[in-house]
N, C-alpha and C positions, 0 to 999 in steps of 0.2 A: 504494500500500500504506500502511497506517496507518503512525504514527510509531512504533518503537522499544520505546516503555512504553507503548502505552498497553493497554489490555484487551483480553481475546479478543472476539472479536463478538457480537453478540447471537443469538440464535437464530432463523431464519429471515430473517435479512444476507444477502444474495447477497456473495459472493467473488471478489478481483479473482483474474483467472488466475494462477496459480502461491502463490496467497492464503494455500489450505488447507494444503496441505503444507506453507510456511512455520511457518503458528501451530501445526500438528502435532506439528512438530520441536524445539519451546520450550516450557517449563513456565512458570508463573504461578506466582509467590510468595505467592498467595495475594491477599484483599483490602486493600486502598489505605490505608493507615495517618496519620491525622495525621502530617505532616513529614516525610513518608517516600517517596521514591519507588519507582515499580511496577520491578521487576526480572525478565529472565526472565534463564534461562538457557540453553546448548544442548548439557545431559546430559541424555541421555537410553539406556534398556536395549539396548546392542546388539544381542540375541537379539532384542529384538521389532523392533527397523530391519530387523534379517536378514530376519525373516518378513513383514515388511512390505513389502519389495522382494523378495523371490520371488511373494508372492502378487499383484502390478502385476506383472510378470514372464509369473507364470501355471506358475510351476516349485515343486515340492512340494521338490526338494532345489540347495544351490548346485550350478555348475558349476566345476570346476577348470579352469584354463586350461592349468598343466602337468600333464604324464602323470606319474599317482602312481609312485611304484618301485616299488609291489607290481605293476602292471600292463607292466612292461618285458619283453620276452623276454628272457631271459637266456641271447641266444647270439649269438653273431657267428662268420659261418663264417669271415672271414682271421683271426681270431684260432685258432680250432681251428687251421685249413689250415699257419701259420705255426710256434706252438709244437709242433707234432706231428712237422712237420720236422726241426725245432731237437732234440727230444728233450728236452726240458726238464726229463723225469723219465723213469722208465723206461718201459717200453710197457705193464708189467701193469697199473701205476701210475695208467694216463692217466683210467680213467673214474673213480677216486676222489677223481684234482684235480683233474677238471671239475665232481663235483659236488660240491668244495668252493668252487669259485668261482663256481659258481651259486647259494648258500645263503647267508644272510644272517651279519652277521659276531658273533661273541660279544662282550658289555660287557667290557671288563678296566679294572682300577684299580690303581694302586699307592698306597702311605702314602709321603707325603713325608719321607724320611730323614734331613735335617737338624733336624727338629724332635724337642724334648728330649723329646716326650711320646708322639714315635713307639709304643714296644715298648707303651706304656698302651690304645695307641687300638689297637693290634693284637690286644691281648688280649680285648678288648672286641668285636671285630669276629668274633673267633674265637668269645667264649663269648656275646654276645648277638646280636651284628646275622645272623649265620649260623644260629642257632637261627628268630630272626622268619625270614629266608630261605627255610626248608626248608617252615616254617608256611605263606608267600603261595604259594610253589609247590606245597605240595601243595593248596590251593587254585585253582590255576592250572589244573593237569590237572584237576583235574576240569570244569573249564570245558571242556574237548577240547583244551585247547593241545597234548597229547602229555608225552611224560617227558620233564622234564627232571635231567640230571645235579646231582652235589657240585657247590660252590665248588672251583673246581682251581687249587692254589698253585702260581706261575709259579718252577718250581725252580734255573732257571737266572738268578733274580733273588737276592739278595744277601737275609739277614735273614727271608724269608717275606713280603718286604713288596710282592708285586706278586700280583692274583690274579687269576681267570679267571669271569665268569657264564656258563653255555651259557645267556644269554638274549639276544634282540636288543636294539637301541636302544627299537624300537620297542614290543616286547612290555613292555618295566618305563614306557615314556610312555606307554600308553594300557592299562597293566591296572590295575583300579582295586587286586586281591588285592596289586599289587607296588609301591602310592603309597609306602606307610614306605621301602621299599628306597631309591623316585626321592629321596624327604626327606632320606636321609641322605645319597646321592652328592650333592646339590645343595649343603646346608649344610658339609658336610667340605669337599667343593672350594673353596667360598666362603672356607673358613677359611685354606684352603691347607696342607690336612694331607692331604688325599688329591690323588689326580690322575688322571681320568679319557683315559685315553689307549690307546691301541692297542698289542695284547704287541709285535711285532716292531716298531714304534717308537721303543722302550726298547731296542732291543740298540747302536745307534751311540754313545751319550752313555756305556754299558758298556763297549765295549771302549777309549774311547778314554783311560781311568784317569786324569781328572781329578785332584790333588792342590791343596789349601792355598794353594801358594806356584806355580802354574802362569796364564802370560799366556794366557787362551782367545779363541778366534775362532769364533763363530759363523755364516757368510758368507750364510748365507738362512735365516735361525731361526728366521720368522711360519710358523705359528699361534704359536708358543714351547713346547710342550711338553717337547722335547728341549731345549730351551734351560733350562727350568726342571729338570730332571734335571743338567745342569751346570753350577747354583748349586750347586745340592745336594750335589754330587760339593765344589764349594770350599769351602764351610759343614761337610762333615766331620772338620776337623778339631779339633772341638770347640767349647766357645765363644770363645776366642780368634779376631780379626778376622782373617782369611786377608790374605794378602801379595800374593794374584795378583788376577786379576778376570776378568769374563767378559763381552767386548763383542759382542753380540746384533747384529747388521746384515741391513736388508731393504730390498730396492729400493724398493718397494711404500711412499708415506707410511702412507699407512692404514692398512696390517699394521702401521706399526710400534708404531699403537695397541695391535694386539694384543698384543703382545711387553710392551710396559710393562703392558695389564695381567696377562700373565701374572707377570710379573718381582715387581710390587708384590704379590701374593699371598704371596709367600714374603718380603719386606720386606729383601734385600741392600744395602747399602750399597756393596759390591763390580760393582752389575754395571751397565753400559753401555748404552743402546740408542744406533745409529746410523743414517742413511738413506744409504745408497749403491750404483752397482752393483757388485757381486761380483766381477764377471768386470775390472773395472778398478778396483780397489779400491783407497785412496790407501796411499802411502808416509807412515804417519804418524811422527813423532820423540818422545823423550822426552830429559829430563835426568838424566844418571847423579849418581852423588854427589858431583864434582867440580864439577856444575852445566853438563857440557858436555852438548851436543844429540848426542842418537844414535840410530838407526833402533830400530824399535820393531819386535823381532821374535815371532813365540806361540809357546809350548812347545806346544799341543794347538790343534787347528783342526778343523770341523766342515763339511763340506761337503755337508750333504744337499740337493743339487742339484734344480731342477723339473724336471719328468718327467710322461712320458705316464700316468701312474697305472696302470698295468695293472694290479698289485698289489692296488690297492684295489678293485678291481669287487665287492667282497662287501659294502660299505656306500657305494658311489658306484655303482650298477647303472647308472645314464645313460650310464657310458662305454659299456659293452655297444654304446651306438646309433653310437658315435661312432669305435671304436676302427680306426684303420687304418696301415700301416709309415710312413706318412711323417709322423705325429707324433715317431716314433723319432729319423727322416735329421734331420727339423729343427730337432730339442733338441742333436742330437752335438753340433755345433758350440760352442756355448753353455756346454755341461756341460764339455766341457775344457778353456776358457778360465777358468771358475771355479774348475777343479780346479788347475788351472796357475798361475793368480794366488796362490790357496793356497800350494801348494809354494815358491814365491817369501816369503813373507810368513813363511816354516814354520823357527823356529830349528834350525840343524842338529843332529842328534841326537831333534827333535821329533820328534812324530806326527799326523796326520790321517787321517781318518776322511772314507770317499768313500762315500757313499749314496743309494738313489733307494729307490721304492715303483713301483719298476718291474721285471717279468722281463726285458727285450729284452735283448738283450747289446749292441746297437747302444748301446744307454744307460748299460750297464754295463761289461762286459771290453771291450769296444772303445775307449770313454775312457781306460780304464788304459792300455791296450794303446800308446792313442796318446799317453800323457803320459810312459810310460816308452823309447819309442821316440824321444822328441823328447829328452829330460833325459838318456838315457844309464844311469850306473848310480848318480844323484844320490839316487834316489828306489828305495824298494823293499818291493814288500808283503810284508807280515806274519803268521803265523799268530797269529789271537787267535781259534778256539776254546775255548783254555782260557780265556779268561776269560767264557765264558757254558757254564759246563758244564751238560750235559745237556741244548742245543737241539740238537732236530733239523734240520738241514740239509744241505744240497747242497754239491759244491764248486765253485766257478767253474769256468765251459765254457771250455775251450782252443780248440774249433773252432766256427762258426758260418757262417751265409751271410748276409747282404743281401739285402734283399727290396724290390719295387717294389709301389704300392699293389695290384697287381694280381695278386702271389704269383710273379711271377717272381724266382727265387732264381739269386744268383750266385755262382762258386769263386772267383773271382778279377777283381780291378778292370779285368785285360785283356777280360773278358768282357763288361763294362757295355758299352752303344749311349752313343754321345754325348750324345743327349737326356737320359740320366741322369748324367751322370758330375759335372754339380754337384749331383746331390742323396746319389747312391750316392759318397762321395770313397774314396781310396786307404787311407787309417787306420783304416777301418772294417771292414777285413778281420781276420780273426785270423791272429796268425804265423804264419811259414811253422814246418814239424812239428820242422826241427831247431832253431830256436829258442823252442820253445815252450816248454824248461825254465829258461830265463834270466830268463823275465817272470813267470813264477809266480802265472798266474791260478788256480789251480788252489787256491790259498791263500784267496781271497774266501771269502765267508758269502753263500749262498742260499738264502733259507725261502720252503719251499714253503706253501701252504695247507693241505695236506692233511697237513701231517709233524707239527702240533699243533695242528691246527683256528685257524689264525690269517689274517691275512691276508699277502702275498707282498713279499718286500722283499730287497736285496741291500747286501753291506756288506763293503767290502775296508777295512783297517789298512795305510797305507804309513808308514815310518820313512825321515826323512831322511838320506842317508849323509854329504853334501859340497854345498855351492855347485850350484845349479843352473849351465848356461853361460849364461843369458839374464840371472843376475846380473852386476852392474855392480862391480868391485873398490871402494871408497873410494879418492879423489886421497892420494895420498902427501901433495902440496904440502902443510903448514902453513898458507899463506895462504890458502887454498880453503875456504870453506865446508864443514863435513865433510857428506859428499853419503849418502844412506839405500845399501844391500848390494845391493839389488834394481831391475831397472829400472825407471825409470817407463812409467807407462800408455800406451800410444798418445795422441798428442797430439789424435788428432781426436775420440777416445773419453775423455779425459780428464776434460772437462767435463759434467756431464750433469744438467740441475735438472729435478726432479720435480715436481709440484704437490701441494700440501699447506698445510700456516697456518705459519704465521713462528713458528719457535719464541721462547718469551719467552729471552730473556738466564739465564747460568748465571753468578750473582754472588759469587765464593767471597769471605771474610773475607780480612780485610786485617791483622788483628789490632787496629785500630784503634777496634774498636766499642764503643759503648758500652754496646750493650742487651746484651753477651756478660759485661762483669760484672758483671749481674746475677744470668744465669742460673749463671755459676761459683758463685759466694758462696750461689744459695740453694741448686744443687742439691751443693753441697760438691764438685762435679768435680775430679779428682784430679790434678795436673801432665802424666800423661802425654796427658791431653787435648788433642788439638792445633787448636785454636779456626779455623784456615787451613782446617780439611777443614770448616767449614761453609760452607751457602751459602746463597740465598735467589735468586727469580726476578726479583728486578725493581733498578733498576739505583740508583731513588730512590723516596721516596713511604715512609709504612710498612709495614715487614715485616711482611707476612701468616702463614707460615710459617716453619722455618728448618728445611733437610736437611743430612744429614752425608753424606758422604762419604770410599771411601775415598780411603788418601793418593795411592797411583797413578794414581787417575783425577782427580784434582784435577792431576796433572803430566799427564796425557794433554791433558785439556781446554783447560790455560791454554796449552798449547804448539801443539794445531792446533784452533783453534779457527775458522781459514778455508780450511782445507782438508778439511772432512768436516762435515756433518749431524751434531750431536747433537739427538737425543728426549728423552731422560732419563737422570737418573742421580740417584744417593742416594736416601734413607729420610728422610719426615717425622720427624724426631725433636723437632720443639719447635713448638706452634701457638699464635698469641695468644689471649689470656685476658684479656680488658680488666676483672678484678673488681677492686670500689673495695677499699681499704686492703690490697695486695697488695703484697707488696713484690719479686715477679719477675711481669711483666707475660707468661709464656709457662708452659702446662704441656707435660708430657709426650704425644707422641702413641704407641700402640699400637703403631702400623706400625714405626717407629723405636725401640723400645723394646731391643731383642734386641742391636741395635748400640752404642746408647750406656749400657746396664744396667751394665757391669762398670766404669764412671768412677764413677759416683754414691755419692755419699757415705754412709755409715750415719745420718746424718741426714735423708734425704730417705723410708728405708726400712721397713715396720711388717710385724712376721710376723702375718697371721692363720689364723685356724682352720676346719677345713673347713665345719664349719655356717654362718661366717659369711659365709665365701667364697660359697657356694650361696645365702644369703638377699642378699647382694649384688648375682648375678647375675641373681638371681628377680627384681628391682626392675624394673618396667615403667612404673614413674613418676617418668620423670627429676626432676618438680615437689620428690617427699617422696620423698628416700633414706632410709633405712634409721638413727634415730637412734645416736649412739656406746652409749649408754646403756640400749639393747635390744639390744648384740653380749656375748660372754663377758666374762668376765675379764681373760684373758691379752689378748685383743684391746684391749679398751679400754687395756690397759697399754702397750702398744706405741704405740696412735694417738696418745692424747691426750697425750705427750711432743712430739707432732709439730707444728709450727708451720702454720696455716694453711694448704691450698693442693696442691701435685701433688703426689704421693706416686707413692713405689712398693711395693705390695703383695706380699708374698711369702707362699705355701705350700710346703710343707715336709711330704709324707703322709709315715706310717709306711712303705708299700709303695713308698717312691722315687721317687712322682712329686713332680716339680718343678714350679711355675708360679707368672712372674711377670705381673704386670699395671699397669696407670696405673689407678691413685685416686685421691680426691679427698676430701681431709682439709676438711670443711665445720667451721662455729665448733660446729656440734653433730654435725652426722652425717658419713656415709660412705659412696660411692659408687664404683662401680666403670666406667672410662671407658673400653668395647669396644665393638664393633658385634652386630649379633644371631649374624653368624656366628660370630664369637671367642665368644659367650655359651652359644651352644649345645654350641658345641665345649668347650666347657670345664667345663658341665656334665653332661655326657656322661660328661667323666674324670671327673667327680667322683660319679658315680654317683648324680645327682639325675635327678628327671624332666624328661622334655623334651618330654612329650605334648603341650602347651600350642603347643609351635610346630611339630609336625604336622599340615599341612595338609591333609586330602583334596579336592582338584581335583575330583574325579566328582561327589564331595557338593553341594559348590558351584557344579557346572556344572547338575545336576538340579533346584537349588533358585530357579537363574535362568533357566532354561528354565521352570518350571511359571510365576513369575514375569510371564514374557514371554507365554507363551501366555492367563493372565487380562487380561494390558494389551493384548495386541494384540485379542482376543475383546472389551474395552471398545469399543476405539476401533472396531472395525467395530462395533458397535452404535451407539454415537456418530454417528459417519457416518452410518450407515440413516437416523437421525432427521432428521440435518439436511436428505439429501438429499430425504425427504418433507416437509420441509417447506418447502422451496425449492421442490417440485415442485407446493403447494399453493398 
């Protein structure tokens, strides 16, 4: 084969094998330039590769390898055969939640609550984005999609801020009438002002009434949704830095990417990610105010346990192929070991939260069933109806049967064949009838699919009463080491290392630094600053970044730092800035902004005006911001007192919105330092257009399709040519 640069071949070149399709797939920069070498590259239109390898192929359209969800059956007879037994709803009931769990599941969103611009962006959602709504849909129907219903406000969600589409996933990604809809859930989420997440999702992070000053446990939190509803829940108590925190843990390395980037969307300085498994989860320590070591217990715990998904079959339809009892038998085990470790870890007086996205009761009151059978009367569920008023629900099954993959159903464990008796165990039975008012399953949360067109999930509140027995007293002795309340793990199960990358080092302030007063003095930081809660990743070398933290997890961290996995923790609040005659070498980052805004000096701070705000955010060329000298009055009186360098921006509307921002005080002009999501998001509040970063997909997809069809239509003519004349 030729070399590398050199030229395409001559016309009527014979081609070594495999030649043509080589020089096919590479463009030519064109002709040979004094002092310049030939370059190609190998970009090229994928729609015309697509049609180019179907039509060598010989196939007009691609093949799928997986089976689309539209083409699943959507039935499995053990699953009828099983809950029909069960009675899992009433009998009139049954063909209305079959065919809600054969029917694909509605969007829902919430507004992320912690954010000061919430009630703004909801008014806005109400008085524009629901008007364009009504507009694509009724566009839709007439395409034959059918009626579609209102936007329906999820009423048992707090403030109006959680809401319902009766549209699929699929119907807003692939109708082009409903692209602005997909624009706006894409960019809000981006922003981490809304939250795209499923209604009965949102009911466990509800009842378990997060507060401020509460230690959280999350024990299996990837994807993070729920995880990010109880930031949210610790971030309500204004803007004052909350006292508790919330440490997120997932077996799974990988997930626990997910978790951070969920976590970094809402920007906490409060909140944890760890890697470990749940069901043996370490006995971590902290140092009380005397500076002695003490077991680290959580006021609220979260245990939304893995599960067969049954629940979910309305936008996971594959289980349908899959679904059979003995994914139930061989989660039990698993699910009360994590529920169990919990209770242990659970300060007395606390509360947890036990949840699946599963109906079986083998997965659900069976676990309770067997965690309050083992604990005694340590542990006790709760009514928390009232705190989701007005969902419709079920109450937990007191009686149930066991089932073998083959629908054999049993009363009692004396009934199992031996062949079963380690898969069907003794715990999985439900109580006998005159105990059954003692355990109080009857008190759980069951949502059914069909009780508000949602999808199926179950959710018991247990409140700690005393000492589990499988806690361990503290040694009286003095001289003992003071030992953690709780046992430790099994020794064989103790250990247990995942595969994933080495995390970098979590290097907090010594006090000692020097690059730290810089940033006191320029950005006027106040005494109560505690320069310890910062940190940086790397142990030497220059700091790239610096995040804050808060102070509890800076004691969490320095205390077990070789006994449990950390992922992340803190908020960018400070990124290098290498500009010549600077006199603090770090500005302000965004993400960190919310955490460290209320230390910063009135020197660091310039109120502007809404026009100028909006022409700030307009600036699409980072090159030429926006001179001082083309912004108002007031604004320039504010800036130009300002000393060179990172700023922080303040708006102040008439109608009480608040927003603050990182800016950037140039020796002339003024810029605004967010990413496109904070920009659109914030012009949005501010009532500017945002046409500009409305994409339509369809448009673009049809534009590179016709596109593709002139280039592919070249190159088989092309070809024609050569191969006649190769033939000549």
């Amino acid at each position: 084969m030729s070399s590398r640069n050199s030229p395409p071949r001559q016309r009527g070149t014979r081609f070594l094998k495999g030649e043509k399709s080589y020089w096919r797939n590479r463009k030519w920069n064109g002709p040979l330039k004094m002092g310049k070498k030939r370059q190609f590259t190998n970009k090229q239109n994928p729609f015309a590769k697509k049609k180019r390898d179907l039509k060598e192929r010989g196939q007009t359209e691609s093949v799928r390898r997986e089976k689309p969800y539209e083409d699943i059956v959507r039935k499995n007879e053990s699953f009828e055969a099983y809950y029909k037994h069960l009675n899992v709803c009433k009998p009139e009931e049954w063909d209305e939640f079959m065919g809600k769990m054969q029917s694909n599941l509605p969007v829902t969103f919430r507004i992320t609550g912690s954010k000061s611009q919430a009630h703004t962006l909801l008014k806005i959602i109400k008085d524009q984005f629901f008007t364009e709504y009504r507009r694509a849909v009724a566009e839709f129907r007439e395409s034959g999609e059918g009626v579609v219903p209102e936007p329906k406000c999820l009423t048992w969600y707090p403030n109006e801020f959680a809401w319902q589409l009766e549209l699929s996933r699929k119907d807003i990604r692939r109708s082009e009438p409903l692209y602005k809809l997909h624009n706006f859930l894409i960019a809000e989420t981006g922003s981490g002002n809304i939250s795209r997440q499923e209604a009965v999702s949102m009911i466990p992070p509800l009842v378990l009434s997060v507060e401020p000053h509460h230690k959280v446990l999350d024990m299996c939190a990837a994807p993070g949704s729920k995880t990010a509803q109880l930031i949210e829940a610790l971030h309500a108590g204004g803007d004052a830095l909350p006292t508790g925190f919330v440490m997120a843990n997932d077996i799974d390395n990988n997930r626990c990417y997910m978790l951070v980037h969920q976590a970094k969307r809402l920007a906490s300085a409060s909140c944890l990610v760890v890697n470990a498994d749940s069901s043996v989860f370490p006995s971590l320590k902290v140092k009380n105010e005397a500076g002695e070591l003490v077991p680290l217990k959580y006021d609220r715990i979260l245990c939304d346990v893995p599960c067969s998904g049954d629940g979910t079959l309305r936008k996971n339809p594959d289980i349908w192929t899959k679904w059979n009892m003995g994914h139930a038998c061989n989660l039990h085990g698993l699910q009360y070991r994590i529920v169990k470790r919990g209770a242990e870890l659970l300060e007395v007086g606390g509360k947890l939260v036990y949840s699946t996205c599963s109906l079986n009761p083998i997965e659900n009151e069976a676990v309770l069933h067997h965690l309050l059978a083992e604990t005694g009367d340590a542990m006790e569920i709760v009514d928390a109806s009232h705190l989701v008023p007005t969902l419709k629900h079920s109450p937990g099954m007191t009686y149930w049967e066991p089932a073998t993959k083959d629908m054999k159903f049993y009363k009692s464990f004396a009934e199992v064949p031996e062949n079963y008796r380690t898969v069907i165990r003794p715990l999985m039975f439900p109580p006998a009838p005159e105990d059954v008012a003692k355990f109080n399953l009857d008190r759980c949360i069951r949502v059914l699919p069909h009780q508000q067109n949602t999808g199926g999930f179950f959710i018991a509140l247990l409140e700690k009463k005393k000492k589990l027995p499988s806690e361990v007293e503290p040694s009286e002795s003095a001289a003992d080491e003071v030992k953690t309340c709780e046992a430790e793990p099994p020794q064989k199960k103790q250990k247990r290392y995942h595969r994933g990358f080495k995390e970098d080092p979590f290097v907090f302030f010594d006090g000692k630094e020097d690059i730290f007063d810089s940033i006191k003095s320029f950005y006027q930081l106040n005494d109560t600053f505690n320069p310890l809660n910062l940190l940086t990743r790397c142990r030497e070398g220059k700091k790239k970044n610096i995040y804050f933290s808060a102070e509890i997890l800076r004691n969490i961290v320095t205390t077990n730092e070789n006994k449990i996995k950390f992922i992340n923790l803190g908020v960018k609040a400070f990124a290098r800035c290498d500009n010549r005659n600077m006199v603090c070498d770090f500005r302000l980052a965004q993400e960190g902004l919310e955490s460290v805004n209320g230390f910063i000096g009135a020197g660091r701070r310039a109120r502007i005006v809404k026009d100028d705000l909006i022409k700030l955010l307009s600036n699409n060329d980072p090159t030429r911001p926006p001179e001082i000298e083309g912004l108002s009055e007031d604004t320039q009186t504010n800036v130009t007192v300002l000393e060179p360098g990172s700023c922080v921006l303040e708006y102040r509307g008439e109608d009480g919105l608040e927003m603050d921002l990182v800016g950037w005080r140039g020796t002339k002009s003024l810029r605004a330092y967010v990413d496109q999501h904070d920009t659109v998001h914030m012009l949005r509040l501010l009532g500017a257009d945002v046409s500009k970063y409305e994409k339509n997909k369809f448009e673009d997809n049809r534009a590179a399709e016709a596109e593709a069809e002139a280039e592919a239509e070249a190159e088989g003519q092309e070809e024609g040519k050569v191969e006649v004349e190769e033939a000549a």
